[in-house]
C-alpha positions as CSV (number, residue, x, y, z in Angstrom):
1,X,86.1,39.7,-22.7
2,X,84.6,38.5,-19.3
3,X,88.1,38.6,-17.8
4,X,88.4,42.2,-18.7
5,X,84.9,42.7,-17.5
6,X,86.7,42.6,-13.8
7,X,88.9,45.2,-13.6
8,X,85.7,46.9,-15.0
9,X,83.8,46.0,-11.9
10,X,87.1,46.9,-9.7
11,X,87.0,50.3,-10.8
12,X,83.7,50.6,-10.8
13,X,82.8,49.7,-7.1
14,X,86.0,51.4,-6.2
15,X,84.8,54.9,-7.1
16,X,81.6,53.9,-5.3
17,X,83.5,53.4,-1.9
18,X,86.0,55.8,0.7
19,X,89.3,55.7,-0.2
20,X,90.1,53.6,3.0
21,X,88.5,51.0,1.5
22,X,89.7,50.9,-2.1
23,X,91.8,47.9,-1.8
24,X,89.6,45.9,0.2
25,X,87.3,46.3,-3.0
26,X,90.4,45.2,-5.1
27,X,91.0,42.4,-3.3
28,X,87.7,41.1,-3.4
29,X,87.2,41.3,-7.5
30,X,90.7,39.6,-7.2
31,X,89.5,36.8,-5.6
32,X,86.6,36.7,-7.7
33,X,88.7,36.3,-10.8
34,X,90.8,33.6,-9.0
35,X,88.2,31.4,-8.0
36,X,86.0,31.7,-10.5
37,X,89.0,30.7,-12.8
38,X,89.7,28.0,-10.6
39,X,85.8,26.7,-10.7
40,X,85.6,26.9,-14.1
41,X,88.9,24.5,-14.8
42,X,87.6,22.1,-12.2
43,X,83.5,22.3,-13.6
44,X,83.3,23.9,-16.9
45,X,86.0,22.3,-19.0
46,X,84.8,19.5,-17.8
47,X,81.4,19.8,-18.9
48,X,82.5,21.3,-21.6
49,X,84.7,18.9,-23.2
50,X,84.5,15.7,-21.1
51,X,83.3,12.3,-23.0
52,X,82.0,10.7,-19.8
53,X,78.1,12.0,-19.1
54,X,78.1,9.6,-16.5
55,X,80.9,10.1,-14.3
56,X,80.7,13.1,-11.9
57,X,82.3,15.6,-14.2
58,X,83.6,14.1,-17.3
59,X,86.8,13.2,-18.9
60,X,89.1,14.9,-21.3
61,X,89.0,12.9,-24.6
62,X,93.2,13.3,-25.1
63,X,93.4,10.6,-28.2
């Protein structure tokens, strides 16, 4: 539901802009999606389902 909360926000902020800069505002929610996808592999799965509390991030526990 989050990821559809974006193209939310895309519209949103584009109807709030000039035209000219309608897919500057695209682009940016884009991005946005990409690295906060990216982010949360790296960091929340981690935290999420790692096994080490130690480490720096955790560990997948693939048994």
């Amino acid at each position: 539901m989050v990821f559809f909360m974006q193209a939310g926000f895309a519209m949103a902020e584009t109807g709030f802009t000039r035209a000219k800069n309608a897919g500057s505002m695209i682009m940016k929610n884009l991005m946005d999606f990409c690295i906060g996808s990216v982010a949360f592999w790296v960091l929340g799965f981690g935290i999420m389902f790692g096994s080490d509390i130690i480490g720096l991030i955790g560990k997948a526990d693939l048994r």
